[in-house]
N, CA, C, O and CB atoms as a CASP TS submission, in Angstrom:
PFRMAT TS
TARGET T0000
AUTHOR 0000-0000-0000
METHOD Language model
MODEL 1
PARENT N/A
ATOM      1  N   UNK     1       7.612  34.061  -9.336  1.00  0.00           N
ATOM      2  CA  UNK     1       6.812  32.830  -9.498  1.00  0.00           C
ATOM      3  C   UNK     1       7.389  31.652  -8.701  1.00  0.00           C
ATOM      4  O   UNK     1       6.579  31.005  -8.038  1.00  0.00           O
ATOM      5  CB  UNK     1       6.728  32.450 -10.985  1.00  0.00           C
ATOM      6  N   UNK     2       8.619  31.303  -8.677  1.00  0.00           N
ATOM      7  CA  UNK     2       9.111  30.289  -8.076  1.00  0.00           C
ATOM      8  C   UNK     2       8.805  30.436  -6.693  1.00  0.00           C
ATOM      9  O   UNK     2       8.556  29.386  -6.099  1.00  0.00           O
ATOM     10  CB  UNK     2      10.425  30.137  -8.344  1.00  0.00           C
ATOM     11  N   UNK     3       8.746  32.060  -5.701  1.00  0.00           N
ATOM     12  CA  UNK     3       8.507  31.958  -4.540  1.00  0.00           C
ATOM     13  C   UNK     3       7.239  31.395  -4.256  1.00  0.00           C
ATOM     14  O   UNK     3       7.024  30.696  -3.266  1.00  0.00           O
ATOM     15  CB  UNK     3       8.693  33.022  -4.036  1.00  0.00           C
ATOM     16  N   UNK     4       6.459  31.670  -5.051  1.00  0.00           N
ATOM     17  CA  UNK     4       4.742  31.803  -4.861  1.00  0.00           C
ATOM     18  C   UNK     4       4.908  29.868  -4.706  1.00  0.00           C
ATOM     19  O   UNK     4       4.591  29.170  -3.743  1.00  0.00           O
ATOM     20  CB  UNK     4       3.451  32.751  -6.760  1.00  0.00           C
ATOM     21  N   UNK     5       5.433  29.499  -5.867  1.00  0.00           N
ATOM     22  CA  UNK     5       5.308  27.982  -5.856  1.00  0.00           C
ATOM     23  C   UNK     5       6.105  27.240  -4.847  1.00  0.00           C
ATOM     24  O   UNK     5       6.064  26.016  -4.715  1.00  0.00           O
ATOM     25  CB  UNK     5       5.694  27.443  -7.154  1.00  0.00           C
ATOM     26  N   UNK     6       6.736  27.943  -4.237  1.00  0.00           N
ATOM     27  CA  UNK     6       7.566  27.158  -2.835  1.00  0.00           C
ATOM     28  C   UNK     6       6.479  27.237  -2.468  1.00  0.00           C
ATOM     29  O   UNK     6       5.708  26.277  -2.466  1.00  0.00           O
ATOM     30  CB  UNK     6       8.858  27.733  -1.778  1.00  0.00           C
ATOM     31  N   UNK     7       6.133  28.593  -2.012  1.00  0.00           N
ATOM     32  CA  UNK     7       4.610  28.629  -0.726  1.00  0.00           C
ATOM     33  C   UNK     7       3.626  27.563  -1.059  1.00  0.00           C
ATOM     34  O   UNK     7       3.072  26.867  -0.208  1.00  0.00           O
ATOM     35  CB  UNK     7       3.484  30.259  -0.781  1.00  0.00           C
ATOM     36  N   UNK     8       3.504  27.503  -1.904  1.00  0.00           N
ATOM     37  CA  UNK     8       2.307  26.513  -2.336  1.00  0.00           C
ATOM     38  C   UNK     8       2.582  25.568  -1.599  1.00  0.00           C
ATOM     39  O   UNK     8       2.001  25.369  -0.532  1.00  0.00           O
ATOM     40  CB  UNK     8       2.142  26.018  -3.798  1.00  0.00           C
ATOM     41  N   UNK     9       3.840  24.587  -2.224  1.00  0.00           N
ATOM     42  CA  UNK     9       4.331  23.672  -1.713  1.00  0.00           C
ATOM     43  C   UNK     9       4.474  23.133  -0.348  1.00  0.00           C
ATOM     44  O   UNK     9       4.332  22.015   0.146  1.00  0.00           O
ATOM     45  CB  UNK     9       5.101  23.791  -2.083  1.00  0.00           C
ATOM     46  N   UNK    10       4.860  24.510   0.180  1.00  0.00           N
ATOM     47  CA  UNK    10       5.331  24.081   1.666  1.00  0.00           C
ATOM     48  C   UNK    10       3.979  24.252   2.441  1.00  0.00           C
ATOM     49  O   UNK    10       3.828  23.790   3.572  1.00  0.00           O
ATOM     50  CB  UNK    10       6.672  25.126   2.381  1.00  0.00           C
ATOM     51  N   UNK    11       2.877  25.034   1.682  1.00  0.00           N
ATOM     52  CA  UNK    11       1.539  24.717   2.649  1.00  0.00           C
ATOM     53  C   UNK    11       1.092  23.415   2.104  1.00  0.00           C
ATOM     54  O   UNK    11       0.327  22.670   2.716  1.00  0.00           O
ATOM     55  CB  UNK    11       0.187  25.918   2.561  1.00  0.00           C
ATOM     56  N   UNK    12       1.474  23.219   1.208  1.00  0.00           N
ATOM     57  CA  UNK    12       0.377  21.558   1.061  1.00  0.00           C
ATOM     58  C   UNK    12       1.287  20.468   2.148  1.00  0.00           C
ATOM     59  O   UNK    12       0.675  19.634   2.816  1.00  0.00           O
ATOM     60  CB  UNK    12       0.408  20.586  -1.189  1.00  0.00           C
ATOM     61  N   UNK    13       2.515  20.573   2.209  1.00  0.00           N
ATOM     62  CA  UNK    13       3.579  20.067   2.884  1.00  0.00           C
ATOM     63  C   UNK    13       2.651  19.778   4.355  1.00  0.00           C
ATOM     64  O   UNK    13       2.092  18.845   4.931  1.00  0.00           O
ATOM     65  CB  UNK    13       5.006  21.214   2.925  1.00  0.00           C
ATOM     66  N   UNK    14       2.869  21.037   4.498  1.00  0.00           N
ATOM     67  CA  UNK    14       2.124  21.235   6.759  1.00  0.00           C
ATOM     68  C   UNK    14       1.021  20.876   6.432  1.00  0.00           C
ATOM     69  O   UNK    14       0.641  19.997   7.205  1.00  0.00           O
ATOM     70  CB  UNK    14       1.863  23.135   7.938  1.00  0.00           C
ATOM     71  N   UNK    15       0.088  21.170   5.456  1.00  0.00           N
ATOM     72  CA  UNK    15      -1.541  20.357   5.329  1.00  0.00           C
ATOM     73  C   UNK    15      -1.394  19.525   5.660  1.00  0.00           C
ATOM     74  O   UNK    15      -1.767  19.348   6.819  1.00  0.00           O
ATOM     75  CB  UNK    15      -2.327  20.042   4.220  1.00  0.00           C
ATOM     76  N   UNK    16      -0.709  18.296   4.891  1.00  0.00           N
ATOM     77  CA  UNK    16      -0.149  16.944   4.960  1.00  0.00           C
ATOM     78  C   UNK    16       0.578  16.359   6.295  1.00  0.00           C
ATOM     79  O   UNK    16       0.712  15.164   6.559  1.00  0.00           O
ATOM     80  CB  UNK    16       0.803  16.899   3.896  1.00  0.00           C
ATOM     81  N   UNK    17       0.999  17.419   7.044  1.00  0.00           N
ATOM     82  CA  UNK    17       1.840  16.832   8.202  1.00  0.00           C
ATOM     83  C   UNK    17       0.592  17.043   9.313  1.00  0.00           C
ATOM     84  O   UNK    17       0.526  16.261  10.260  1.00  0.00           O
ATOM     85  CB  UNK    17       3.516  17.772   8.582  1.00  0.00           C
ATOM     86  N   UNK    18      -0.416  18.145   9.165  1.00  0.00           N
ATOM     87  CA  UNK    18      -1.020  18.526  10.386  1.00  0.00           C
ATOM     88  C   UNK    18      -2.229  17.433  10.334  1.00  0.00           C
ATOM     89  O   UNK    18      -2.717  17.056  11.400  1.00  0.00           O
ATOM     90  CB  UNK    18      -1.474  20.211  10.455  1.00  0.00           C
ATOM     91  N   UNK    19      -2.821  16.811   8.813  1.00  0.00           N
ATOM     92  CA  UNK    19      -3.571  15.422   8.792  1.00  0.00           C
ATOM     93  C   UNK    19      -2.760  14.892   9.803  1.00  0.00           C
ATOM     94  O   UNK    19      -3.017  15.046  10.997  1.00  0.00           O
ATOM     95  CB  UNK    19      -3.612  14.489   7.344  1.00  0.00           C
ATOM     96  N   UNK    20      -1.644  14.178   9.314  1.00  0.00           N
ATOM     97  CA  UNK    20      -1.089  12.873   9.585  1.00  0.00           C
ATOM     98  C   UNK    20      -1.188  12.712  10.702  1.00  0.00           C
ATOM     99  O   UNK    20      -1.497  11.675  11.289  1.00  0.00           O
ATOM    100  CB  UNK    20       0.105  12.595   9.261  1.00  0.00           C
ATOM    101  N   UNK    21      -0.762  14.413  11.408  1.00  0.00           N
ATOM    102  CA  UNK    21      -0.676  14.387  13.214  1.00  0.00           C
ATOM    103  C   UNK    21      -2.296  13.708  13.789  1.00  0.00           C
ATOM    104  O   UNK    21      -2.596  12.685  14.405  1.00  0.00           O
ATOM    105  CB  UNK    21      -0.456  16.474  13.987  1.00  0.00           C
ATOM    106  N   UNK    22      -3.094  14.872  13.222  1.00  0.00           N
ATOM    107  CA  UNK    22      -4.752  14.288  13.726  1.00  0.00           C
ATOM    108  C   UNK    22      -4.775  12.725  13.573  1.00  0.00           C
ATOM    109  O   UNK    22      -4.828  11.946  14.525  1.00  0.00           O
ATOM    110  CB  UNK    22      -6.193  14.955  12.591  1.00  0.00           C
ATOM    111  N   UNK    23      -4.724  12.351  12.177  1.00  0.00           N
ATOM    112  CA  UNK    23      -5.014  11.164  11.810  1.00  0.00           C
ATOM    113  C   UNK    23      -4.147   9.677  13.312  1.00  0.00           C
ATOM    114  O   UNK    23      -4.628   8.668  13.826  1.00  0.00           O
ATOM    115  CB  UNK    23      -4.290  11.226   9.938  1.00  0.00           C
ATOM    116  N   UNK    24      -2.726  10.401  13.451  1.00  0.00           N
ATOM    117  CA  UNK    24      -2.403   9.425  14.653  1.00  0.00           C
ATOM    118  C   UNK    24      -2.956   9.417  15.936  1.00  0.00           C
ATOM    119  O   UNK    24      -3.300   8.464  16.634  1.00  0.00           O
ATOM    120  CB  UNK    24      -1.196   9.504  14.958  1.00  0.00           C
ATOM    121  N   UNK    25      -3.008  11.208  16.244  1.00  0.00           N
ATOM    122  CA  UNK    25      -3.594  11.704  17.629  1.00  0.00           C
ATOM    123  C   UNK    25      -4.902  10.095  17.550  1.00  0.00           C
ATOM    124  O   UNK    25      -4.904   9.044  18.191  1.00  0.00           O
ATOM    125  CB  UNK    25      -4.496  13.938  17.530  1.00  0.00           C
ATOM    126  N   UNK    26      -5.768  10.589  16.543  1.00  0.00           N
ATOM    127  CA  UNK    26      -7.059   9.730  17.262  1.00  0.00           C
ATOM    128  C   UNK    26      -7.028   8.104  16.769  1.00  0.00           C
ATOM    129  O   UNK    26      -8.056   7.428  16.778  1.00  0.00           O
ATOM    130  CB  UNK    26      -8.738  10.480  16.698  1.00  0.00           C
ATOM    131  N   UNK    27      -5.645   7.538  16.315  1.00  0.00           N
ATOM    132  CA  UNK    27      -5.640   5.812  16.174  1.00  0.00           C
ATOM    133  C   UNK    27      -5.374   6.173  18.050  1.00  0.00           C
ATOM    134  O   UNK    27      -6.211   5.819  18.881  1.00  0.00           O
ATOM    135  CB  UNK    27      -3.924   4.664  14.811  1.00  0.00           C
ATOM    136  N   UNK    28      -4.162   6.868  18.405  1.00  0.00           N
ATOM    137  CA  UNK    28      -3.754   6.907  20.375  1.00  0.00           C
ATOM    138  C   UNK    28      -4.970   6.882  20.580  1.00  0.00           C
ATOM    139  O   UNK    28      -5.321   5.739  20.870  1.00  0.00           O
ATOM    140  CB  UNK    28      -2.899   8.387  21.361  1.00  0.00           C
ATOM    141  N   UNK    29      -5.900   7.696  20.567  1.00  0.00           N
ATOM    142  CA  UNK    29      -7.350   7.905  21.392  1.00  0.00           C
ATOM    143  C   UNK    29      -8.075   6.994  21.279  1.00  0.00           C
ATOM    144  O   UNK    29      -8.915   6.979  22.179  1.00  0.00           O
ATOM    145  CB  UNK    29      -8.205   8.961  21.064  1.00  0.00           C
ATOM    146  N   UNK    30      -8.228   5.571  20.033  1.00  0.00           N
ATOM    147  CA  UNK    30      -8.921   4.760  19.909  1.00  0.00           C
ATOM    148  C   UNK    30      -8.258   4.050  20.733  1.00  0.00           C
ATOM    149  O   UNK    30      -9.256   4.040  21.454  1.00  0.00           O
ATOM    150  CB  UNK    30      -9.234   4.398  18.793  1.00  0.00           C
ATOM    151  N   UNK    31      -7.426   3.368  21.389  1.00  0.00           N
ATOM    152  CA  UNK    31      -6.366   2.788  22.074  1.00  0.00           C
ATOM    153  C   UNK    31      -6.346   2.936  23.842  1.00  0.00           C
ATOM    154  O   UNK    31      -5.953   1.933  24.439  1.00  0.00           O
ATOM    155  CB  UNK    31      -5.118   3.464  21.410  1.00  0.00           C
ATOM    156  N   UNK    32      -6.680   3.922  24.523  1.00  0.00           N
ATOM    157  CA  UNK    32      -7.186   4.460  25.222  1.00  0.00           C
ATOM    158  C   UNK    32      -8.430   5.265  25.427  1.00  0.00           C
ATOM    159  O   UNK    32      -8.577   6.350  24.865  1.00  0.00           O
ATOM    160  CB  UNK    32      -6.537   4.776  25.355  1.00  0.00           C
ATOM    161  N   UNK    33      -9.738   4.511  26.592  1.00  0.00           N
ATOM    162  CA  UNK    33     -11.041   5.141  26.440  1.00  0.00           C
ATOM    163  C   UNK    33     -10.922   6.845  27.168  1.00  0.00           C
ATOM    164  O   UNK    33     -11.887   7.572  26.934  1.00  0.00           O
ATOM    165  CB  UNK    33     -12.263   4.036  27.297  1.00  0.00           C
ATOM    166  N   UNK    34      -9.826   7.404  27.974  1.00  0.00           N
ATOM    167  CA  UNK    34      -9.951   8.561  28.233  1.00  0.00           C
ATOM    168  C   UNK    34      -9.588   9.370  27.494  1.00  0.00           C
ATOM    169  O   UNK    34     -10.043  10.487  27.742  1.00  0.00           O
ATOM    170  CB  UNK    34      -9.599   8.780  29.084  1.00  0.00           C
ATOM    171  N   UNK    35      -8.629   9.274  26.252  1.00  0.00           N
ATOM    172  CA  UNK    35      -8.427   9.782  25.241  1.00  0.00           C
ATOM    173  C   UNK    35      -9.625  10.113  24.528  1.00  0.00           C
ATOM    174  O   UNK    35     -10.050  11.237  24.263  1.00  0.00           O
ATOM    175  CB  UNK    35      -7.649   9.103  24.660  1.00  0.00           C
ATOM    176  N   UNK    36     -10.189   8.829  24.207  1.00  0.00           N
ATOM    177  CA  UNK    36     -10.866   8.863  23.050  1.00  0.00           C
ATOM    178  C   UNK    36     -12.122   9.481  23.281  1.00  0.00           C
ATOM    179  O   UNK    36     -12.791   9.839  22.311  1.00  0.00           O
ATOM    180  CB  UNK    36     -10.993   7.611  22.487  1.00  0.00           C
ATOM    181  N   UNK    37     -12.607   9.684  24.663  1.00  0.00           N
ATOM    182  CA  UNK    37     -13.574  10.431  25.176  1.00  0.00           C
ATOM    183  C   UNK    37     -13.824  11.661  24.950  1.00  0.00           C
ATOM    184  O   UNK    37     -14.925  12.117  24.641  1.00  0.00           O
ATOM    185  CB  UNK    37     -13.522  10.393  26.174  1.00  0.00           C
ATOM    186  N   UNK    38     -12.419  12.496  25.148  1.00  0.00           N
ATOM    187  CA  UNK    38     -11.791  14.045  24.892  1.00  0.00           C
ATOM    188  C   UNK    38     -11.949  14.132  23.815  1.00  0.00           C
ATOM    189  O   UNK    38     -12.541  15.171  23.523  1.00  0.00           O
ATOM    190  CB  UNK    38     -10.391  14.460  25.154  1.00  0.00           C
ATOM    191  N   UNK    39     -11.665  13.431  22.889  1.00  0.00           N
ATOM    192  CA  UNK    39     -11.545  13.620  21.664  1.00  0.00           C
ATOM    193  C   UNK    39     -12.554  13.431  20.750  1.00  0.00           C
ATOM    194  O   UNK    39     -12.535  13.715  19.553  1.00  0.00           O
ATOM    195  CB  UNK    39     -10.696  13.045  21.363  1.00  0.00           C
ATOM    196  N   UNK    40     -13.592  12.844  21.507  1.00  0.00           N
ATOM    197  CA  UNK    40     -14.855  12.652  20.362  1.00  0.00           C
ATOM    198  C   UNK    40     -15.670  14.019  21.165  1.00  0.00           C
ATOM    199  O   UNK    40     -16.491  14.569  20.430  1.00  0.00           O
ATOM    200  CB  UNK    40     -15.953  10.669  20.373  1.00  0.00           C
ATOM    201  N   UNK    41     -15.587  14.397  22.050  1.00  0.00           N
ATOM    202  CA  UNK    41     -15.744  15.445  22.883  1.00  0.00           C
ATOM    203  C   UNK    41     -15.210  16.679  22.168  1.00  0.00           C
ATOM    204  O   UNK    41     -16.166  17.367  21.809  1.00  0.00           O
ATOM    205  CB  UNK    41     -15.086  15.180  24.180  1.00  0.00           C
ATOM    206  N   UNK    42     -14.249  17.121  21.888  1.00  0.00           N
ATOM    207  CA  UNK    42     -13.447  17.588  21.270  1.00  0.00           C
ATOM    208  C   UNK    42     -12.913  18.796  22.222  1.00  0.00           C
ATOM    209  O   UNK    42     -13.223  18.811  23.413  1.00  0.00           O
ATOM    210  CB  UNK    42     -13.974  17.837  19.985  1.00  0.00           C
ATOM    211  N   UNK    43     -12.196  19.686  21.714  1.00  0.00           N
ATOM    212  CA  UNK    43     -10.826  20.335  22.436  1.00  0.00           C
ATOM    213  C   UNK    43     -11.593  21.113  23.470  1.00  0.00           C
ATOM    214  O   UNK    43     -11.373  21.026  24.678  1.00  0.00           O
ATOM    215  CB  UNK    43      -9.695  21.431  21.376  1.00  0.00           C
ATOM    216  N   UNK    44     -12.618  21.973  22.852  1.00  0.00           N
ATOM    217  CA  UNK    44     -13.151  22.965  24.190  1.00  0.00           C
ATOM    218  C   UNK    44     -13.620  22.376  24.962  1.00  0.00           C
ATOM    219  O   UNK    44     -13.416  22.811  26.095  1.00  0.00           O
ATOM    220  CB  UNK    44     -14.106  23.974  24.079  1.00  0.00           C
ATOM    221  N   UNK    45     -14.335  21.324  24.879  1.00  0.00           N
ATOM    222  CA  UNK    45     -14.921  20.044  25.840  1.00  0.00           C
ATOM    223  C   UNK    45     -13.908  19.963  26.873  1.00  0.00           C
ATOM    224  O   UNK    45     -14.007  20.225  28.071  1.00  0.00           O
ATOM    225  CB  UNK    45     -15.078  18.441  25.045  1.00  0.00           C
ATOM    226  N   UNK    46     -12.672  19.455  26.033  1.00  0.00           N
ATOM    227  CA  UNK    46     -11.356  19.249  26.528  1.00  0.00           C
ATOM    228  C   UNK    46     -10.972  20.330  27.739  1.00  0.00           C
ATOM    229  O   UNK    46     -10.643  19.933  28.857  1.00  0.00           O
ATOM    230  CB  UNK    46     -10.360  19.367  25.279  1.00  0.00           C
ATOM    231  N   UNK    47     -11.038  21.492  27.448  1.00  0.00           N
ATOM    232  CA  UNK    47     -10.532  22.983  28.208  1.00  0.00           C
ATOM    233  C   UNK    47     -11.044  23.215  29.446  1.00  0.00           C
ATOM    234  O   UNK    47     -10.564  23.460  30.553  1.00  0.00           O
ATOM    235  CB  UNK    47     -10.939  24.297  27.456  1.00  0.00           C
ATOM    236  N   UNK    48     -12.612  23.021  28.795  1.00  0.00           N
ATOM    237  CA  UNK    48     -13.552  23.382  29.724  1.00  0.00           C
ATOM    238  C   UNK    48     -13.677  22.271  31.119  1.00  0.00           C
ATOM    239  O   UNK    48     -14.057  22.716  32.203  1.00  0.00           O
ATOM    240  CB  UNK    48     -14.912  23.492  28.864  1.00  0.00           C
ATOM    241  N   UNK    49     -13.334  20.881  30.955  1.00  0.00           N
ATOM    242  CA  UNK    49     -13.055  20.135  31.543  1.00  0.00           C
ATOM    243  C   UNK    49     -11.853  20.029  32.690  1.00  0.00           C
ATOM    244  O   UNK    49     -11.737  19.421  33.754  1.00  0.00           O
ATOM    245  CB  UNK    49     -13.084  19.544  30.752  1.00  0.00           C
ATOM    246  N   UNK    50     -11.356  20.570  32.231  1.00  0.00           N
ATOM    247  CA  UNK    50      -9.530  20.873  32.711  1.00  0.00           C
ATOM    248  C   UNK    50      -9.413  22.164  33.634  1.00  0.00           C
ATOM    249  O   UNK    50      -8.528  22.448  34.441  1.00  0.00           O
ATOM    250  CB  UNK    50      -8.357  21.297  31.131  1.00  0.00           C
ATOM    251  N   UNK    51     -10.684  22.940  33.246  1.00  0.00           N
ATOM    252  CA  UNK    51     -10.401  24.326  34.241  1.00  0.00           C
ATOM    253  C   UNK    51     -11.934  24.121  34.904  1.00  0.00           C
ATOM    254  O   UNK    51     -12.342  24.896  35.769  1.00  0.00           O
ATOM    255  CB  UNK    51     -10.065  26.224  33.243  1.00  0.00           C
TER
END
């Protein structure tokens, strides 16, 4: 039981860290219009753009 409840933990943990990342990624992208272009665009936009 205690393992199961680490796991828990440590996925709500990275949930919480992989928000926070998005949540900053797009304040940068509001801050810059070529960012924020890609990004309201979103990643394959992004890819497909790039190749």
């Amino acid at each position: 039981m205690p393992v199961r409840y680490l796991s828990a933990t440590e996925a709500r943990i990275w949930s919480w860290a992989y928000w926070g990342w998005v949540v900053i990624e797009k304040y940068r992208a509001r801050r810059s219009h070529v960012k924020s272009l890609s990004w309201s665009n979103g990643h394959l936009q992004l890819y497909s753009c790039s190749h």
